[in-house]
PyMOL Python script that loads the backbone (N, CA, C, O; Angstrom):
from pymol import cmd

cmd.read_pdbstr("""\
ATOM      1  N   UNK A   1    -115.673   5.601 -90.821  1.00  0.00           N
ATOM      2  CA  UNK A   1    -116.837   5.506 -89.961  1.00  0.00           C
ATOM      3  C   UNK A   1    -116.522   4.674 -88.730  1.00  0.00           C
ATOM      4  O   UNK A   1    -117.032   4.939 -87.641  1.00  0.00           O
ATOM      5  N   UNK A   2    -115.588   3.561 -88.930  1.00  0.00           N
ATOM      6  CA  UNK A   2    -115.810   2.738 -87.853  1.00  0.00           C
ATOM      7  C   UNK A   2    -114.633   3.176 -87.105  1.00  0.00           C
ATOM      8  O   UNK A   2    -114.589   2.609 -86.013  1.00  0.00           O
ATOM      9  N   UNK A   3    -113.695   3.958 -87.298  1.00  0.00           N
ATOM     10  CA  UNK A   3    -112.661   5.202 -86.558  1.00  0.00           C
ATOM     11  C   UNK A   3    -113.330   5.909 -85.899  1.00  0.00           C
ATOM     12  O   UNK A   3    -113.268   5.840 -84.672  1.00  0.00           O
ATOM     13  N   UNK A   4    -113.995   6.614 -86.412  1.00  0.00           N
ATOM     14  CA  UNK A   4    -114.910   7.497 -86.084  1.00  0.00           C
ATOM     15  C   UNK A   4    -115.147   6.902 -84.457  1.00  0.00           C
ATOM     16  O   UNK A   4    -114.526   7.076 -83.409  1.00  0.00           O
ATOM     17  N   UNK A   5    -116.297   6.163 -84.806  1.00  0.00           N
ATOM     18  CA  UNK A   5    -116.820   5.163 -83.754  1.00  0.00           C
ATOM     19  C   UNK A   5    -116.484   4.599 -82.301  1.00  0.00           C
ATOM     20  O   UNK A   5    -117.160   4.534 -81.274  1.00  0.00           O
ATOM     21  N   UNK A   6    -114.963   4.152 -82.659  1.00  0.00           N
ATOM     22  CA  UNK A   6    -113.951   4.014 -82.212  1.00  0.00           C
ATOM     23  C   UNK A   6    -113.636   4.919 -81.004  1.00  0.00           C
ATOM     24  O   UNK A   6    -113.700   4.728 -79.790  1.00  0.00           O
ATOM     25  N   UNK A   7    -113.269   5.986 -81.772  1.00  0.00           N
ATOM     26  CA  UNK A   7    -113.096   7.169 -81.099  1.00  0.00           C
ATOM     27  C   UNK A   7    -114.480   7.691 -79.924  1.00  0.00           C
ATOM     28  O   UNK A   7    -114.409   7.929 -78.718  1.00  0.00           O
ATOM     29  N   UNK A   8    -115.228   7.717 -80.510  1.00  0.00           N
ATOM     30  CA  UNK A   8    -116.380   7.741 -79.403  1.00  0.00           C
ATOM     31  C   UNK A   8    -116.752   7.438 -78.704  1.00  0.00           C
ATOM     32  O   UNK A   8    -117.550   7.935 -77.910  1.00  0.00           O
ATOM     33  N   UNK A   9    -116.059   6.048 -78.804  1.00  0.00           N
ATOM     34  CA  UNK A   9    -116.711   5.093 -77.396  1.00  0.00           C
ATOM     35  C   UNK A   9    -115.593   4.946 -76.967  1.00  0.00           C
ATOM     36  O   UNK A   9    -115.751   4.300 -75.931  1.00  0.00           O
ATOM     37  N   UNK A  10    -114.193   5.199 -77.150  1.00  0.00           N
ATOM     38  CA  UNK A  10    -113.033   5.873 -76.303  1.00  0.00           C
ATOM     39  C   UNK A  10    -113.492   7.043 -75.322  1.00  0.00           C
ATOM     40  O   UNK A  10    -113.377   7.047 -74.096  1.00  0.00           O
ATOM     41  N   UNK A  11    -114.053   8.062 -76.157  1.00  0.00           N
ATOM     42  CA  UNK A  11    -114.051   9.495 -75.058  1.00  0.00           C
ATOM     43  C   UNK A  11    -114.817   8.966 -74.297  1.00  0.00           C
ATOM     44  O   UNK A  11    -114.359   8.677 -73.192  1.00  0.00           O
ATOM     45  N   UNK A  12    -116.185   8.655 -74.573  1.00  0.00           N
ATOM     46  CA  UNK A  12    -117.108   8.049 -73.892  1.00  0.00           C
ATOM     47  C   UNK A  12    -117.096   7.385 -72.342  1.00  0.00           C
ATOM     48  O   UNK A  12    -117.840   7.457 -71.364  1.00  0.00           O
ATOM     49  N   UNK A  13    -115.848   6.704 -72.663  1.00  0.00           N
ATOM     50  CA  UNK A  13    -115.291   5.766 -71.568  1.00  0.00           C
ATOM     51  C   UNK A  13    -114.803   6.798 -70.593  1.00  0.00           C
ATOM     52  O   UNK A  13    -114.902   6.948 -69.375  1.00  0.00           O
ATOM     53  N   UNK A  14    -114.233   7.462 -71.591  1.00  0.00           N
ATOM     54  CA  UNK A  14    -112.805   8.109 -70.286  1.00  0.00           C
ATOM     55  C   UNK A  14    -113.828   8.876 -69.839  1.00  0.00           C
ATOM     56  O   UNK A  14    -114.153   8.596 -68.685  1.00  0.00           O
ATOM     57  N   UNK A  15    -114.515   9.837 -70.402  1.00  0.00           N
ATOM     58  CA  UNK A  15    -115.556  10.593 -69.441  1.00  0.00           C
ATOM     59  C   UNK A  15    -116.242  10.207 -68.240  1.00  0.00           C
ATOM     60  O   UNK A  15    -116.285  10.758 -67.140  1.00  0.00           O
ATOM     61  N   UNK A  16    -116.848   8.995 -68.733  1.00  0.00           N
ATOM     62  CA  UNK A  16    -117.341   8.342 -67.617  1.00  0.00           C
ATOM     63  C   UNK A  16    -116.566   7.802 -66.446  1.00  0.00           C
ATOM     64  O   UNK A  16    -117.065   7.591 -65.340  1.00  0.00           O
ATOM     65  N   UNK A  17    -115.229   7.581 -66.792  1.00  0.00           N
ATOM     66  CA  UNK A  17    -114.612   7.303 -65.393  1.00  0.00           C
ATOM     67  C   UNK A  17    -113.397   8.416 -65.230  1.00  0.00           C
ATOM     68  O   UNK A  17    -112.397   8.200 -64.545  1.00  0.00           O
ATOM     69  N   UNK A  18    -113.648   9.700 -66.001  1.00  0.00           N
ATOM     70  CA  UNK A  18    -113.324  10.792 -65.345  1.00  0.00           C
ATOM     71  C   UNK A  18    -114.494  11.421 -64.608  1.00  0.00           C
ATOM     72  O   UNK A  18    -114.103  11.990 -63.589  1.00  0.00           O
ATOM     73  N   UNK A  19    -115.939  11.506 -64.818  1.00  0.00           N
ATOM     74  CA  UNK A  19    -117.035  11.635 -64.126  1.00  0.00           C
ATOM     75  C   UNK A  19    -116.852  10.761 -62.648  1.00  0.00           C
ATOM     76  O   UNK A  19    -116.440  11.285 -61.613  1.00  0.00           O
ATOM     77  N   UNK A  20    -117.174   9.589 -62.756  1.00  0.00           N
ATOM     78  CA  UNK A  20    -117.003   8.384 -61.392  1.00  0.00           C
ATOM     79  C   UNK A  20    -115.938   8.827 -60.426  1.00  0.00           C
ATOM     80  O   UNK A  20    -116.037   8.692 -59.206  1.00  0.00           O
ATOM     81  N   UNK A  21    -114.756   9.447 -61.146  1.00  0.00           N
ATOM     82  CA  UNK A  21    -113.476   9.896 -59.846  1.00  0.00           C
ATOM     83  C   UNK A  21    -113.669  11.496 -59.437  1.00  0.00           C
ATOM     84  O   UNK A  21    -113.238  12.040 -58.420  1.00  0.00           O
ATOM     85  N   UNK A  22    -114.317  12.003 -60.343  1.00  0.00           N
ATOM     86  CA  UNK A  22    -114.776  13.427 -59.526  1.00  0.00           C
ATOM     87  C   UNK A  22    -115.752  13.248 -58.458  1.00  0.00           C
ATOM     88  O   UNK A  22    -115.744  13.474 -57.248  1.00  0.00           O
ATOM     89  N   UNK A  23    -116.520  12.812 -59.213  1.00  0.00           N
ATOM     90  CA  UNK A  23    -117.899  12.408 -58.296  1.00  0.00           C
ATOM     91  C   UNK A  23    -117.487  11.458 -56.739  1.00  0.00           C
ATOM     92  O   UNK A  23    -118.294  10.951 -55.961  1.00  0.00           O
ATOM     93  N   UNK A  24    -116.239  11.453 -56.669  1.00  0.00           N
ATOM     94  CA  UNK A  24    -116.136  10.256 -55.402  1.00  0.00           C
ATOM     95  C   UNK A  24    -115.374  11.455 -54.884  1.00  0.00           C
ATOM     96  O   UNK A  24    -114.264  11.047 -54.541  1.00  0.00           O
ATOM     97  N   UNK A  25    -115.482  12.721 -54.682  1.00  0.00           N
ATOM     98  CA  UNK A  25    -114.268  13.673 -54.320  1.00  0.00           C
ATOM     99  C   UNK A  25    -115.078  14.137 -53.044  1.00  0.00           C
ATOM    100  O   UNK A  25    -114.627  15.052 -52.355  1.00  0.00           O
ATOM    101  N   UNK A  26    -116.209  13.547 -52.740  1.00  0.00           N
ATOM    102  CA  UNK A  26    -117.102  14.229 -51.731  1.00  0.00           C
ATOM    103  C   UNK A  26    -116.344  13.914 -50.022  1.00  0.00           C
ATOM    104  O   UNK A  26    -116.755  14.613 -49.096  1.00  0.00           O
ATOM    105  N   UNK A  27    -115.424  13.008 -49.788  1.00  0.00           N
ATOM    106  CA  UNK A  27    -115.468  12.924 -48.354  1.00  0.00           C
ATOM    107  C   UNK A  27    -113.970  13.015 -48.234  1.00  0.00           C
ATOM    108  O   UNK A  27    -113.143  12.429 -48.932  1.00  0.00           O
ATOM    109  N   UNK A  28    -113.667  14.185 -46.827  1.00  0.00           N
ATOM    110  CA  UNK A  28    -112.495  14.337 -46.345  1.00  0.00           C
ATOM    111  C   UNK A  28    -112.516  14.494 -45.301  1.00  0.00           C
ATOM    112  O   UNK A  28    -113.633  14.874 -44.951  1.00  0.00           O
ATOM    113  N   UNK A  29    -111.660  14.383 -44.314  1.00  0.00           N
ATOM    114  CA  UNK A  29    -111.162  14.918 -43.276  1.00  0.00           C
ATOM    115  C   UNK A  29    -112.386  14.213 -42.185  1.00  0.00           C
ATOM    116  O   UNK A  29    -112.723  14.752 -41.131  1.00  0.00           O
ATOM    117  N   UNK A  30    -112.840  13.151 -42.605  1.00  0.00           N
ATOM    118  CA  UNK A  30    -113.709  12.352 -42.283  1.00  0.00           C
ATOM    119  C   UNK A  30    -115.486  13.163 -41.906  1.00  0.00           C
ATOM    120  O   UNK A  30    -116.294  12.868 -41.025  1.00  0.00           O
ATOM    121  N   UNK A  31    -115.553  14.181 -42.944  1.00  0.00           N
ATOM    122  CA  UNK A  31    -116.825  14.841 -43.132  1.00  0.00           C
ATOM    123  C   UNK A  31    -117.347  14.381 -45.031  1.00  0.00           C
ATOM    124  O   UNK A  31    -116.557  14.085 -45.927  1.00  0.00           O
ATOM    125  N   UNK A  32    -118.624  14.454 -45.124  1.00  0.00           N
ATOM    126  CA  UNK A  32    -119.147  14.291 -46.008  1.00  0.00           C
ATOM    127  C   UNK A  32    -119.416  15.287 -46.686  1.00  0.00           C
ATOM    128  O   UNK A  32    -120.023  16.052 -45.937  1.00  0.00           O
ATOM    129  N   UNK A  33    -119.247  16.028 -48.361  1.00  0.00           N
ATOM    130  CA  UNK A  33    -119.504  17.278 -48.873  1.00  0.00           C
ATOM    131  C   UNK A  33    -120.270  16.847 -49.979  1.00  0.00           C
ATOM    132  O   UNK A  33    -119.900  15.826 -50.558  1.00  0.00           O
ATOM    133  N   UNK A  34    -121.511  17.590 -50.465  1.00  0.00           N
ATOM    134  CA  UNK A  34    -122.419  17.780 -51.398  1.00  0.00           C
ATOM    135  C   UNK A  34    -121.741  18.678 -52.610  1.00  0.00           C
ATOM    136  O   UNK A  34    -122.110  19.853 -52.617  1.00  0.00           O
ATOM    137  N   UNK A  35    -121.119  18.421 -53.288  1.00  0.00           N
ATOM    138  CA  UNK A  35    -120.955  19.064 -54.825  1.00  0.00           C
ATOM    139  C   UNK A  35    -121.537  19.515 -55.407  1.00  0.00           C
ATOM    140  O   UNK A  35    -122.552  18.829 -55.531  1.00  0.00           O
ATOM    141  N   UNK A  36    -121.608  20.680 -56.150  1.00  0.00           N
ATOM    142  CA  UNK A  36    -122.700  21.348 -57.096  1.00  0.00           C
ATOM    143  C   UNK A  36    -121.970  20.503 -58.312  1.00  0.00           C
ATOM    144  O   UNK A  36    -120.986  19.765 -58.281  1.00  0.00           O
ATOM    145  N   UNK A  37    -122.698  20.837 -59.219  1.00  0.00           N
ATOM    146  CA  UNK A  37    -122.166  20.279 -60.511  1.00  0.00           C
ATOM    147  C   UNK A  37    -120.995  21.261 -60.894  1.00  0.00           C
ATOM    148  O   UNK A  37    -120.961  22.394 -60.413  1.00  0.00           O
ATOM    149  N   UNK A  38    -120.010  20.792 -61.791  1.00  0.00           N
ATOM    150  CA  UNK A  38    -118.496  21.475 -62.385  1.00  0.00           C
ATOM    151  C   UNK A  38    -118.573  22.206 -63.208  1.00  0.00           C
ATOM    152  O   UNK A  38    -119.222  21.737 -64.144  1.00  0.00           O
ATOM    153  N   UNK A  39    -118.213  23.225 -63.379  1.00  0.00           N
ATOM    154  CA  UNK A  39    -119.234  24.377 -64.316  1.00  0.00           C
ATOM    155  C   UNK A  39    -117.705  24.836 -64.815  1.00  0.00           C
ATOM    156  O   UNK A  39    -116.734  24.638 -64.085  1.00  0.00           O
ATOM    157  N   UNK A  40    -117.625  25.248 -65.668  1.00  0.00           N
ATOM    158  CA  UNK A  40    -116.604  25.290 -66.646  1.00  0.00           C
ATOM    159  C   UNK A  40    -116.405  26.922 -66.559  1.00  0.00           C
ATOM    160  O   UNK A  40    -117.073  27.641 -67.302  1.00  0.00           O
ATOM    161  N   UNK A  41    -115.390  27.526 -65.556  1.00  0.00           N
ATOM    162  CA  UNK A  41    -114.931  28.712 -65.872  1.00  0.00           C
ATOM    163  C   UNK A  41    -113.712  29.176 -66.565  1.00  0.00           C
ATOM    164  O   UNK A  41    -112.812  28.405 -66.897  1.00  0.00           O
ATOM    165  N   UNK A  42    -113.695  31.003 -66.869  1.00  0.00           N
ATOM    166  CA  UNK A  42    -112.213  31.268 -67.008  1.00  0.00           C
ATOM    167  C   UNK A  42    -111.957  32.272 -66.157  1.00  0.00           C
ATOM    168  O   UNK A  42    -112.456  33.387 -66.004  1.00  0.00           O
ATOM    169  N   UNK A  43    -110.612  31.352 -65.338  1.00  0.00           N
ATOM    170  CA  UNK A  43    -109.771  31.895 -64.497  1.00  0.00           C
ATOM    171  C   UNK A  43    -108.042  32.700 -64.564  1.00  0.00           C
ATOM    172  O   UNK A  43    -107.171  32.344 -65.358  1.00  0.00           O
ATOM    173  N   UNK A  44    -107.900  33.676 -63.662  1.00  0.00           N
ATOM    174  CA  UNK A  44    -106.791  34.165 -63.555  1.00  0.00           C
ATOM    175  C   UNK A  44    -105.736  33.623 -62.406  1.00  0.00           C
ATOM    176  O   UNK A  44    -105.726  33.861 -61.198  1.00  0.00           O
ATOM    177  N   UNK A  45    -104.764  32.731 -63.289  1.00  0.00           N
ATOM    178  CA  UNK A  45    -104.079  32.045 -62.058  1.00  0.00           C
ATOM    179  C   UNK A  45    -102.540  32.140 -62.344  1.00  0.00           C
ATOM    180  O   UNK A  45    -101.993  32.073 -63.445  1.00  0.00           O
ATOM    181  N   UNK A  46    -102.025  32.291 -61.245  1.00  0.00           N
ATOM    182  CA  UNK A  46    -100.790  32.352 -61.153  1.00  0.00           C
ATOM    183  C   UNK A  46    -100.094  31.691 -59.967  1.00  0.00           C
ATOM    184  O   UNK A  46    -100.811  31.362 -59.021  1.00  0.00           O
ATOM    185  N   UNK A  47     -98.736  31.449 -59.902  1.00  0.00           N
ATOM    186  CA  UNK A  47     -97.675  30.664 -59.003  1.00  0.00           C
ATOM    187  C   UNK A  47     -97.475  31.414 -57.638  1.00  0.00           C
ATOM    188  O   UNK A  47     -96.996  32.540 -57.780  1.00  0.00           O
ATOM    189  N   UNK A  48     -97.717  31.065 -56.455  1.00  0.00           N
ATOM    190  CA  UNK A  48     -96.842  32.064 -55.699  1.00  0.00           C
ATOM    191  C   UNK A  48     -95.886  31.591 -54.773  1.00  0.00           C
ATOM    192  O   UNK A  48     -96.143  30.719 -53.944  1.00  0.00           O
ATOM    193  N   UNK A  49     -94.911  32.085 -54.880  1.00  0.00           N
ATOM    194  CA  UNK A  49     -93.769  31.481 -54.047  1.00  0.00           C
ATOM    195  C   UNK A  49     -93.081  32.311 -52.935  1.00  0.00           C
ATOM    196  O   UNK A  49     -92.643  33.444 -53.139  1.00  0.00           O
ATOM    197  N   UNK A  50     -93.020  31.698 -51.799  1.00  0.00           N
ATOM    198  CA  UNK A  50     -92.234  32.076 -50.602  1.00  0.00           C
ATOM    199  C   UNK A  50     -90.963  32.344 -50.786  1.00  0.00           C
ATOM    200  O   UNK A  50     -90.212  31.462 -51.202  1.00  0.00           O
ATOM    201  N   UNK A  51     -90.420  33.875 -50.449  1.00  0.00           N
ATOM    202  CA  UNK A  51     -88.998  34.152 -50.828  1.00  0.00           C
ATOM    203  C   UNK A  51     -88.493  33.986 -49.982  1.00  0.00           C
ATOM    204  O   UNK A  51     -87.314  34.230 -50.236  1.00  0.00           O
ATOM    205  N   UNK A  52     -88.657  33.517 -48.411  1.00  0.00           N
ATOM    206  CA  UNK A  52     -87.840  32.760 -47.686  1.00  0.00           C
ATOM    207  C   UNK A  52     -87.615  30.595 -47.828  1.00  0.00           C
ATOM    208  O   UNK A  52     -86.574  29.939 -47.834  1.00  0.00           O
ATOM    209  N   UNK A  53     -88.887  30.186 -47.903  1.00  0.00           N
ATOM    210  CA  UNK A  53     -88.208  28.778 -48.503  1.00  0.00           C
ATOM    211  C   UNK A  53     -88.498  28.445 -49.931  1.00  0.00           C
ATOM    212  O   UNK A  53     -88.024  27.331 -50.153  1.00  0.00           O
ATOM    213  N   UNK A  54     -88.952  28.833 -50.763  1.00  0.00           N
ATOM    214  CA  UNK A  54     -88.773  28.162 -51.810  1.00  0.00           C
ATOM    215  C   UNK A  54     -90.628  27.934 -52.227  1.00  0.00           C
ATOM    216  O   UNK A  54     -91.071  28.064 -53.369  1.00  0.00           O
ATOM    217  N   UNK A  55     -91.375  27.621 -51.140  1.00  0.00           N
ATOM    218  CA  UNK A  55     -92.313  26.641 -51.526  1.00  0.00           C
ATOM    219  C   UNK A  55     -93.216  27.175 -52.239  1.00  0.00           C
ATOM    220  O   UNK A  55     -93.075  28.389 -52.392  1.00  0.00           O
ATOM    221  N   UNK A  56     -94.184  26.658 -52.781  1.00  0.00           N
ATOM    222  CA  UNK A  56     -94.671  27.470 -54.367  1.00  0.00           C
ATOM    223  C   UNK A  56     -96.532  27.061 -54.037  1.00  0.00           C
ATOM    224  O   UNK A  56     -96.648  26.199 -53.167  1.00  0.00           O
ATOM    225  N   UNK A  57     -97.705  27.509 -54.545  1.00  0.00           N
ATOM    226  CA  UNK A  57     -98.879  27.461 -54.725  1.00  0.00           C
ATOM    227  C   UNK A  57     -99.499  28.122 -55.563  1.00  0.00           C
ATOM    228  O   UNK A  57     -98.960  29.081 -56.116  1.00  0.00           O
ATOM    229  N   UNK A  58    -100.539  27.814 -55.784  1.00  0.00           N
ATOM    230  CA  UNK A  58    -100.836  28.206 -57.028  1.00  0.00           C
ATOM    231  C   UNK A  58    -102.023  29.222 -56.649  1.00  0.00           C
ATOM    232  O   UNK A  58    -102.562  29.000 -55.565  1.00  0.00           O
ATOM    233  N   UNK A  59    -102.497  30.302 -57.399  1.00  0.00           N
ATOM    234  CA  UNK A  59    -103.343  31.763 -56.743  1.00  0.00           C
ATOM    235  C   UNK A  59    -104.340  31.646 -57.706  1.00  0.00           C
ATOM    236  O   UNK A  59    -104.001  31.175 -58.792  1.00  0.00           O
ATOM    237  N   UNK A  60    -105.835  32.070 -57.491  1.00  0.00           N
ATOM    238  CA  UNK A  60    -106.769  32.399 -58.480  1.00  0.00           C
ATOM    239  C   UNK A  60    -107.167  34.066 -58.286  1.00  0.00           C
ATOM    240  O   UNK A  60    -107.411  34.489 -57.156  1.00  0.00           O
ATOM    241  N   UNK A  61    -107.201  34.750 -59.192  1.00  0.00           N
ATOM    242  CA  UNK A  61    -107.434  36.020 -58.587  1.00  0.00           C
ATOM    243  C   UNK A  61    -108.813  36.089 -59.327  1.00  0.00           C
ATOM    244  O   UNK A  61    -108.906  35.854 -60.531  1.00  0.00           O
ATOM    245  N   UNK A  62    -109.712  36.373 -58.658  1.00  0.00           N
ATOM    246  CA  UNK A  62    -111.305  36.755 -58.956  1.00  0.00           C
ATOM    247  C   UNK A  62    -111.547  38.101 -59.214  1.00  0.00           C
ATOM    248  O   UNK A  62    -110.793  39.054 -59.018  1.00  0.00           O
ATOM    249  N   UNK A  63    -113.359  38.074 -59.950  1.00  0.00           N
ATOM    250  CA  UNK A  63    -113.029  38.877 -60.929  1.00  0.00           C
ATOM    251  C   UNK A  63    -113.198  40.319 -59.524  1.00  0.00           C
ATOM    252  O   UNK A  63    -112.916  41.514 -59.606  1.00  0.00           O
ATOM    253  N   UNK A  64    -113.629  39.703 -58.638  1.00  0.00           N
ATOM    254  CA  UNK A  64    -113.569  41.062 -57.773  1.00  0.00           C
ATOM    255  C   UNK A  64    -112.230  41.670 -57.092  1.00  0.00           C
ATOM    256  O   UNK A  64    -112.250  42.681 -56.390  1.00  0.00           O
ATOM    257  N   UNK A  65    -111.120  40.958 -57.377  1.00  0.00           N
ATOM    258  CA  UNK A  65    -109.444  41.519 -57.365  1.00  0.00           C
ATOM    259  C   UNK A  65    -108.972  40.552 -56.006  1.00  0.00           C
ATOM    260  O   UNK A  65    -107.806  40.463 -55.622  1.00  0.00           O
ATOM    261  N   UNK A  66    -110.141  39.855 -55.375  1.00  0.00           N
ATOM    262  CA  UNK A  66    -109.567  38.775 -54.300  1.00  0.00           C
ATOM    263  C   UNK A  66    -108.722  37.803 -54.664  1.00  0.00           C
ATOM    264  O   UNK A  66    -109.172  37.052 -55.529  1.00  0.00           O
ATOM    265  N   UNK A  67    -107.724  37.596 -54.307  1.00  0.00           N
ATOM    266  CA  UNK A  67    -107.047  35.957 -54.460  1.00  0.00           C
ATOM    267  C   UNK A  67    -107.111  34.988 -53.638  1.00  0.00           C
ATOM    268  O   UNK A  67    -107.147  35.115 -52.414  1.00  0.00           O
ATOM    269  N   UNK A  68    -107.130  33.817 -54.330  1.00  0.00           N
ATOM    270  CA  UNK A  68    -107.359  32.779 -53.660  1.00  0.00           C
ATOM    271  C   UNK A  68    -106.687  31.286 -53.748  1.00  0.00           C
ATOM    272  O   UNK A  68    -107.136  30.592 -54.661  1.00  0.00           O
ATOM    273  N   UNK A  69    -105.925  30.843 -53.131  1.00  0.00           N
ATOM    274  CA  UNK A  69    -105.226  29.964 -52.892  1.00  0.00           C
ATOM    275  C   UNK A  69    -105.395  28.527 -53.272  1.00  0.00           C
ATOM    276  O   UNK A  69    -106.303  28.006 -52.624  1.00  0.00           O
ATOM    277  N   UNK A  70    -104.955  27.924 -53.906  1.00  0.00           N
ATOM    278  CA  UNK A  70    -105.557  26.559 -54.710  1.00  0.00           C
ATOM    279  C   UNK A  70    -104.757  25.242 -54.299  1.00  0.00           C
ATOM    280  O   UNK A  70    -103.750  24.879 -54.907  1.00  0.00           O
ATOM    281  N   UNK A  71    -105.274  24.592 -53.263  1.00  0.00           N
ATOM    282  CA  UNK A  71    -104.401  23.193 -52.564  1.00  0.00           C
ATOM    283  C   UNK A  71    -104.651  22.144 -52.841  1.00  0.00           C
ATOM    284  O   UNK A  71    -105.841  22.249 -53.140  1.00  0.00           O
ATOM    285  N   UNK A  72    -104.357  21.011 -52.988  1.00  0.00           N
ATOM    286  CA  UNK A  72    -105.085  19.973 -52.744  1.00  0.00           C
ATOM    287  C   UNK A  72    -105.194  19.817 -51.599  1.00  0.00           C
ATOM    288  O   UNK A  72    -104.401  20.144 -50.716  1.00  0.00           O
ATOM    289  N   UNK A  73    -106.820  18.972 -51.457  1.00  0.00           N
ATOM    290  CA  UNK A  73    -107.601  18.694 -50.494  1.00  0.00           C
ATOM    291  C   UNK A  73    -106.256  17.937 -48.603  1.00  0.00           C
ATOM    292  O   UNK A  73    -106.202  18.248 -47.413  1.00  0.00           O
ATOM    293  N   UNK A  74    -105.317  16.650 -49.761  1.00  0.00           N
ATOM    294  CA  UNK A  74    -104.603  16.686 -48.829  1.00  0.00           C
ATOM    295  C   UNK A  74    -103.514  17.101 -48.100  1.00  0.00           C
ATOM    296  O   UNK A  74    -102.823  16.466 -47.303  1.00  0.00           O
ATOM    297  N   UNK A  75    -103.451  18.101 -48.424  1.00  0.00           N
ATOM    298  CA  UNK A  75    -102.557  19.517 -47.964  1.00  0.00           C
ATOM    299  C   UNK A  75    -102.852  20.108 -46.745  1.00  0.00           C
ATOM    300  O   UNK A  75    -101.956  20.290 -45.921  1.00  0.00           O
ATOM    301  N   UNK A  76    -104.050  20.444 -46.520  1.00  0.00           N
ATOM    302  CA  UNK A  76    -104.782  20.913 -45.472  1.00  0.00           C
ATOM    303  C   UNK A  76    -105.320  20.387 -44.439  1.00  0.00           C
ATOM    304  O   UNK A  76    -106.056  19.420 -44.639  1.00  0.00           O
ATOM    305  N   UNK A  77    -105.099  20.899 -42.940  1.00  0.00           N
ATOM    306  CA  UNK A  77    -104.992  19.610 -42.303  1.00  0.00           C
ATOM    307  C   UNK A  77    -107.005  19.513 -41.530  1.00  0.00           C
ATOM    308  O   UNK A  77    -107.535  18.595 -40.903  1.00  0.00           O
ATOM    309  N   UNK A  78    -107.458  20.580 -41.875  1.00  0.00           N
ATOM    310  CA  UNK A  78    -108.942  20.451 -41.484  1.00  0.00           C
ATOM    311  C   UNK A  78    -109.764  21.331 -42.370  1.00  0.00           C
ATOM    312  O   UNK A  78    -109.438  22.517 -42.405  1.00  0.00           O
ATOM    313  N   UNK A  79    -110.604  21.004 -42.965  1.00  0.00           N
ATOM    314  CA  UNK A  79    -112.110  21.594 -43.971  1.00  0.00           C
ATOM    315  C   UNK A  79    -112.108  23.095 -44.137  1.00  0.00           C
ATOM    316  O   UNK A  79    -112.639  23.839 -43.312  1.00  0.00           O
ATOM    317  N   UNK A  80    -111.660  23.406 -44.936  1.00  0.00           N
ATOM    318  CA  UNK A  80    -111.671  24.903 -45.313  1.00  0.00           C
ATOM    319  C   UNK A  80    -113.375  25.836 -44.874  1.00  0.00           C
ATOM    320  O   UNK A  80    -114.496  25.531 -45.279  1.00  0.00           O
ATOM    321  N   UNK A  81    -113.088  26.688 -44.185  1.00  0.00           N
ATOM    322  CA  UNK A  81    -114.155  27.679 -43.857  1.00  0.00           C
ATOM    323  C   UNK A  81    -114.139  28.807 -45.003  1.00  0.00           C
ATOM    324  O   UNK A  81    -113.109  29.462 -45.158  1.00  0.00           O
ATOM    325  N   UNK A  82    -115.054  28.999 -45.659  1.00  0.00           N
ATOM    326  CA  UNK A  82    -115.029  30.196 -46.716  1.00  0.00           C
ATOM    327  C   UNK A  82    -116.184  30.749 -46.458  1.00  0.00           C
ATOM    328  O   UNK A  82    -117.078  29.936 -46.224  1.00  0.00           O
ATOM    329  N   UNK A  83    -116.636  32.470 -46.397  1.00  0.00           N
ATOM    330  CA  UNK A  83    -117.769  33.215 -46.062  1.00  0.00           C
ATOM    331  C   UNK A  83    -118.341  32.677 -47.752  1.00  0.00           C
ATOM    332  O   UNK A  83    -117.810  32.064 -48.678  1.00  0.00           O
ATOM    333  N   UNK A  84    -119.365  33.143 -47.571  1.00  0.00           N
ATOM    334  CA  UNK A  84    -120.288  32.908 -49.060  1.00  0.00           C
ATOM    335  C   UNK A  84    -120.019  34.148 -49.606  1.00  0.00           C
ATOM    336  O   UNK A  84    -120.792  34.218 -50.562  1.00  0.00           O
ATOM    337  N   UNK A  85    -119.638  34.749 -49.577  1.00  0.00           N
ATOM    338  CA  UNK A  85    -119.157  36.162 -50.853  1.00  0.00           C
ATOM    339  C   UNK A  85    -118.011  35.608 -51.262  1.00  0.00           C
ATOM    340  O   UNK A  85    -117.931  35.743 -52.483  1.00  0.00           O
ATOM    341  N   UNK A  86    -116.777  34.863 -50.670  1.00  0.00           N
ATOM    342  CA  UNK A  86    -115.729  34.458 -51.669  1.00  0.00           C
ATOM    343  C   UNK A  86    -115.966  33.299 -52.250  1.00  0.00           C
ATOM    344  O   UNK A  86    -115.077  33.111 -53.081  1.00  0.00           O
ATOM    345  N   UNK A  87    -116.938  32.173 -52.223  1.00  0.00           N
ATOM    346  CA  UNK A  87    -117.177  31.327 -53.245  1.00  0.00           C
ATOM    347  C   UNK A  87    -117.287  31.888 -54.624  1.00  0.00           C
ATOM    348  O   UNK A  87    -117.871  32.929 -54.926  1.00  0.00           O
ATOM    349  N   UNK A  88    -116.568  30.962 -55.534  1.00  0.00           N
ATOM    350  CA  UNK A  88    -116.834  30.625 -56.623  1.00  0.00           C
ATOM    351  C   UNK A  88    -118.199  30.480 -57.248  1.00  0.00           C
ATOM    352  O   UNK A  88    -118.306  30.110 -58.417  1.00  0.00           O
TER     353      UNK A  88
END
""", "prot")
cmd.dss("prot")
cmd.show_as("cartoon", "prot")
cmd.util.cbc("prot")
cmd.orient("prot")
């Protein structure tokens, strides 16, 4: 029981300050962004790599056959523009 317990107020923790560091993901490129909440999908993803240098990224292909390119935020050097039909 008191393992148990233990354990709970372990996850507990980490959630909460895995929650606190998502939740601080709102400002880049010195603009402010509103987050919907994190909604738990399943995705089709794969590697893609440049056969002239080497360099590699990672692809989501949606369920409508679009792909889509997956960076981190500091990769990019200004705020991604996306039409509202390719959101997620």
């Amino acid at each position: 029981m008191l393992k148990g317990s233990i354990l709970l107020a372990g996850f507990l923790a980490g959630t909460g300050t895995a929650f606190a560091s998502l939740s601080g993901l709102v400002g880049a490129w010195g603009h402010d962004f509103a987050v919907t909440p994190f909604a738990p999908k399943e995705l089709m993803v794969a590697v893609a790599t440049d056969k002239a240098t080497g360099k590699q990224f990672n692809v989501v292909k949606m369920s409508d056959g679009h792909l889509m390119a997956v960076v981190p935020f500091d990769a990019m050097k200004e705020p991604p523009g996306v039409p509202p039909k390719d959101l997620m």
